[in-house]
Structure formats: C-alpha cells, structure tokens
N, C-alpha and C positions, 0 to 999 in steps of 0.2 A: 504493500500500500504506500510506503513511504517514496520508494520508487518513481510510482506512476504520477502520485503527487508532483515532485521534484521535477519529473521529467514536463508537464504540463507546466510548472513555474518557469521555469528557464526556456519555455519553448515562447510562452508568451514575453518573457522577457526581450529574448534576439528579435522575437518579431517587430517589437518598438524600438528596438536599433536599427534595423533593418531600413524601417519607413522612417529614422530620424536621419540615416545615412540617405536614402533616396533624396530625399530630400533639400538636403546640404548640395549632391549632385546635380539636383535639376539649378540650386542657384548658382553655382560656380558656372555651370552651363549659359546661364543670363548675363553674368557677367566675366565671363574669360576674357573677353576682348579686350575690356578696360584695365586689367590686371596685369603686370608684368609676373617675368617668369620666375623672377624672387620671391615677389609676395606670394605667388601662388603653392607653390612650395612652402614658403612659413605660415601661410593658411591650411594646406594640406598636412603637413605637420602635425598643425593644432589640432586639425579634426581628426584626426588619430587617436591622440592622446585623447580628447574627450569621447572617442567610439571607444579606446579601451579601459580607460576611467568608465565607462556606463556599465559596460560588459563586467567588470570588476562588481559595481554596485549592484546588478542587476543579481547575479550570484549569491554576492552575501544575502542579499533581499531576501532571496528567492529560499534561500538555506534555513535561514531565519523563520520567517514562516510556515514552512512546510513543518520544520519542528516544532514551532508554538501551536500547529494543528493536528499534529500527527501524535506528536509524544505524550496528552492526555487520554489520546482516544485509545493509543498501545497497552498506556499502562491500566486504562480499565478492561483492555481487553485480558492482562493476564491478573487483574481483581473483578471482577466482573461485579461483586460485594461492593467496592469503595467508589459509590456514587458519586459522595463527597468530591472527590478531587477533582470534578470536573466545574466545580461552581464558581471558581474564579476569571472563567472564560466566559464571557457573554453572549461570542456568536456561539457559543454551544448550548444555554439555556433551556434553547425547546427540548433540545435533544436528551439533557438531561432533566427536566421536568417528565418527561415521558418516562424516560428510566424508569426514574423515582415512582413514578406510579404502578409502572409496570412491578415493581419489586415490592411494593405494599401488598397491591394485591396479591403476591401472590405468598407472600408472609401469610396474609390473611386467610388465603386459600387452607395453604399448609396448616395453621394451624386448626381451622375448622374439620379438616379430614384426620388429623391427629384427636382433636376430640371427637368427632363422632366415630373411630375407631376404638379409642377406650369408653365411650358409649352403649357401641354396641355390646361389645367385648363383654360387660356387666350387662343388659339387659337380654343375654341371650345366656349367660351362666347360671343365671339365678332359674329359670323357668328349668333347666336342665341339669344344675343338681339334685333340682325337687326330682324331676321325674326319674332320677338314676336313683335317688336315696329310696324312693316308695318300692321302686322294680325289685330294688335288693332285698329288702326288704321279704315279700313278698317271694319271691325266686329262693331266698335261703329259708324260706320258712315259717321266720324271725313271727310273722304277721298274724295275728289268730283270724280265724275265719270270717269273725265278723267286721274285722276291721279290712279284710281285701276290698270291696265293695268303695268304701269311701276314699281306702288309700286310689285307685282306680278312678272313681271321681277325680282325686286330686292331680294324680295324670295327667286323664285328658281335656282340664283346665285347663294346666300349663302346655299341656301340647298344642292347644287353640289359642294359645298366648303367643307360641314362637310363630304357629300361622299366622298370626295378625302383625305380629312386626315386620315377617318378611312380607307378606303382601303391603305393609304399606311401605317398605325401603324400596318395593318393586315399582310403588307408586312414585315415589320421589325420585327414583334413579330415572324412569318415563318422562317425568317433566319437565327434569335438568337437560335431558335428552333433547327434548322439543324444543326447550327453550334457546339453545343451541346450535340447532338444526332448522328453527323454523316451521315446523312440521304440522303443526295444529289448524284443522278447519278452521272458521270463524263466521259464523250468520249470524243472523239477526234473530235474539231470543226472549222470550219473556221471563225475567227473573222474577215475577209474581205467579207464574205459573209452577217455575223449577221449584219455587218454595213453598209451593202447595202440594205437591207428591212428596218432598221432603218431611213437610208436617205429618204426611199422612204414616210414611215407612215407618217415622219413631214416634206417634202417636199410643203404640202398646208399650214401648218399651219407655216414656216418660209414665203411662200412667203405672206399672210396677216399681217405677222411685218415686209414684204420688208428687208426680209434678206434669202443672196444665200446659200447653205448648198450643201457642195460638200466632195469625196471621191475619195481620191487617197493612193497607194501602192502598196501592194502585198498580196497574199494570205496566210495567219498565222496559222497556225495548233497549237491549242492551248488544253491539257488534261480540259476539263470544261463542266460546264452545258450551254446547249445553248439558255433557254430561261432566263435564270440566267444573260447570260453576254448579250442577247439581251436587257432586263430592266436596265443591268449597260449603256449600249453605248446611250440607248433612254433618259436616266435620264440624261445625260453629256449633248448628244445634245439637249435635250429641254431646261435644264436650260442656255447652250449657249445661244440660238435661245431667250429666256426671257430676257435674261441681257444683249442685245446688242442693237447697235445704231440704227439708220433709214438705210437702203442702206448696212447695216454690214452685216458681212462674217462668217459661220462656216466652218472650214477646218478640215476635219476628214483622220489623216498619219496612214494607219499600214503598219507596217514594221516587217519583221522576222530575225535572224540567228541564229546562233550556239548556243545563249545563251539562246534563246527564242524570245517572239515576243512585239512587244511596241505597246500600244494603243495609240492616241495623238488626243486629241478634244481641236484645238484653235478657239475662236474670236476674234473679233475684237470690244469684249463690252466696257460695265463701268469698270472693272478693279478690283481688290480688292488689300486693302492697307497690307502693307507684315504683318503689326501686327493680322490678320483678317485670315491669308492665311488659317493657318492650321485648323481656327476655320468653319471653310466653311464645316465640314464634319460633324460638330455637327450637333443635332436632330433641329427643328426649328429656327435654326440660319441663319440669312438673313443680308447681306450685305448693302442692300436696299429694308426696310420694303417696305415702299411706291410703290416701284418698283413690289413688291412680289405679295400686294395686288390688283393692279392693275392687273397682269397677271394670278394672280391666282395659283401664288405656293402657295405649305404648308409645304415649308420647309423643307422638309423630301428625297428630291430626293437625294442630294448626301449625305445625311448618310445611302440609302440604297445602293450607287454607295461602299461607304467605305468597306461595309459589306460583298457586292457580291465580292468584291475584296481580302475580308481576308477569304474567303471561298476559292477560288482558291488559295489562297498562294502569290498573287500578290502585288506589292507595288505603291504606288499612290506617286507622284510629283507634286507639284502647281508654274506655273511660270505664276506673273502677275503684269501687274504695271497700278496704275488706269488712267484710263480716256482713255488706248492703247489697252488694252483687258488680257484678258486669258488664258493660255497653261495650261491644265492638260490632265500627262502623264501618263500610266498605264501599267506596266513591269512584261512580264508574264514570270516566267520562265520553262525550259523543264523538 
C-alpha cells in the first residue's frame, strides 16, 4: 500500500514539473530573439536548478505525506484494537468514527451472545437435572410406587419446559434471520382483529389464574405481518395474564389516526421496579424468577415481543409501578 501511494505522489509530483518546464519552454520560445546567447544560458542554468530544487521538494513532499497517511493506517492494521491512534488525524475522522462504531457494536454483540450462552446454559440445566434426578430415581428403584406417578408428572413438566424454550430460541433465531435477510411478507392488517383471536386463544387459560382479559377500541390498519404481530399481542397478553394478581385484569386499547395506530396491553399485576423496566425485553430476564417458574415462562416472550416490533418499525413504551400493575404500549406508524 505504501508503494502505490508513493508511486501516485511523485507521479503527480513530475507531472507539475513537467507542465512548469513546458512552460518556461514555450516563453524562452517568445522571447529567444531578444536574448543573447549568455543570458540565455545563465537563464537556462537557473531553470535547472529550480526544475531540480522542485524535483528535490516534490520528493520530500511526497515522502512526507504518504507516511503521515500510511503509517496510522499500518499500525492499526497490525492493532486493529487501538482505534485510538488514529484521532489525531483529521482527514481520517470519518474513517475512524466508523471504526469506532463498528467495534462497539460489536463489543456489544459479543457480549450479549456471551450472556445468552451462560443463559441458556442454566435454563436448560435446571429443567434436566430434575428430569435425570426423578428417572434415577425411579430406574434404581429408590421411588415407592406411589410416588412414580407424580415423580412422572414432574418429568414431563420439565420436558414441556425444554420444548418451550427451544421453540421459542427457534422463534428468535427466525426473526434475527428475517430481520437480516429481509425476508418477511408485509400487508395491510387489522391489529383489532389479530387481538380479538388472541383474547379468544387465552380467554381459558386467564380464566384458570381468575383473571378477566378484555378488548376495546377500534379497528387499526396496520402495513405488517399478521401472524408476526399475532405472536407479538399473544406474548404481551400471556405474560400479563402470568404476572398478575388473583381476581386481576388484562385490558387490551387499540386505537388508530393520522399518525398510525397504538397497541396498549395493561394489568393490573406485580408491577416492575422502573430500574428493571427497560431490562424486561432482554432474553431470559425475569422480574420474578419464582413467579416464572411457577407459570412456566422461559423468559423469552417479550424479547421476541421486542423483535417482532423492530421488524415493523414500531417502538415499544413500558409504564409500570410495582405492586399496581403494567402498561406496555406499542406505536405503529403509517
């Protein structure tokens, strides 16, 4: 690289000698006649000396430069880490502003795949010592007859447990996918419609945790995929319908106009504390383990809720104060 540089320096260099020598020639050409053949000579002379005085400057120049542009760009290429050194150059700025970003993100990257692998790591150990402890259990004997039946139960709990977290890492692996790739249809849907079969799916299973789940507004015309934002609106109100009181409430507003249309899924739960709020969309992040485990999340519902929403273009809001419940709002625009 240093090379090619170098060689374009100096190539441009001779070229503006070149046309400064022409030049010179075309006026000694105007005026030979007038010139004796001393002067001409102590004229010629001189333009010498300053054609190789230029050629000298042109050189150093040219040296000069190529190293004030080449020898930061060398030495990040054998640190590729030390961004830094590039900040004191200014025609290089964009180029390292870019860096810089590029190497956040991907810090960021890294570390989020570092935790969601000691994530999963524990949420797939735990469901599968139970079922290796019960099996031994059981296989050696150990188990009196009446307790096979529920150790069994306990099983095929946690075996319905490791089904659910892989189907839904299967779901979030699909949407990073799409998201990616581009890949997702998009028509024109009614999000008052997709949230009236959603009421309807867990309409049994809120009234077995005695809580009412209802649906009011208007009808939303929204550019989206429609089984996409059916898994967004079912993911909000299940995990309502989990993290609420005895006798509590899920209240599902859409509402449309000019600017687009709002999704809105309040309860009347546990609450989450506002330090907590935004972290509620991470992968396996739970506000109340215990709580989780008992119902049977994996955690993963509202980071696919996040996901399906930065796929539409949509932006998510969280209004909650613990122990009163939860509003999260979702702002689609046209």
């Amino acid at each position: 690289m240093t090379g090619q540089t170098l060689k374009k320096l100096l190539g441009f260099g001779f070229f503006l000698i070149f046309i400064t020598a022409l030049l010179i020639v075309l006026v000694f050409q105007s005026y030979i006649d007038e010139l004796s053949t001393k002067k001409i000579a102590e004229l010629a002379a001189a333009v010498i000396a300053v054609l190789v005085a230029a050629v000298v400057c042109a050189v150093i120049v040219s040296l000069k430069i190529t190293k004030s542009i080449v020898e930061p760009i060398e030495k990040l290429g054998e640190n590729p880490d030390n961004v830094e050194a590039l900040k004191e150059f200014r025609e290089l700025q964009p180029f390292v502003s870019e860096l810089k970003e590029q190497k956040k993100k991907q810090r960021a990257l890294s570390k989020q795949k570092k935790q969601f692998t000691a994530n999963l790591s524990h949420e797939l150990k735990t469901p599968l010592t139970s079922i290796a402890g019960y099996a031994e259990l059981i296989e050696s004997g150990i188990a009196k007859e009446e307790d096979i039946k529920p150790f069994a139960a306990t099983i095929r709990k946690q075996a319905l447990r490791l089904v659910s977290v892989s189907e839904d890492i299967i779901k979030l692996s699909q949407l990073e996918e799409n998201d990616e790739e581009n890949t997702v249809s998009f028509s024109s849907v009614d999000l008052y419609e997709i949230a009236g079969r959603c009421v309807e799916a867990l309409s049994i299973n809120a009234k077995l945790r005695s809580v009412s789940i209802s649906l009011d507004g208007e009808s939303a015309f929204v550019n989206g995929n429609s089984s996409l934002l059916e898994e967004l609106i079912y993911n909000l109100c299940d995990n309502a319908i989990r993290y609420n009181q005895d006798n509590g409430r899920v209240d599902i507003h859409i509402t449309s106009d000019e600017n687009g249309a709002v999704l809105t899924v309040e309860d009347t739960g546990i609450g989450i504390e506002e330090k907590y709020q935004q972290r509620v969309f991470e992968r396996f992040f739970r506000v109340d383990k215990s709580r989780s485990k008992e119902t049977g999340g994996t955690g993963l519902g509202l980071a696919i809720v996040k996901h399906i929403a930065q796929l539409h273009g949509a932006k998510l809001k969280v209004d909650s104060k613990l122990g009163v419940g939860t509003k999260i709002s979702i702002f689609f625009s046209k």
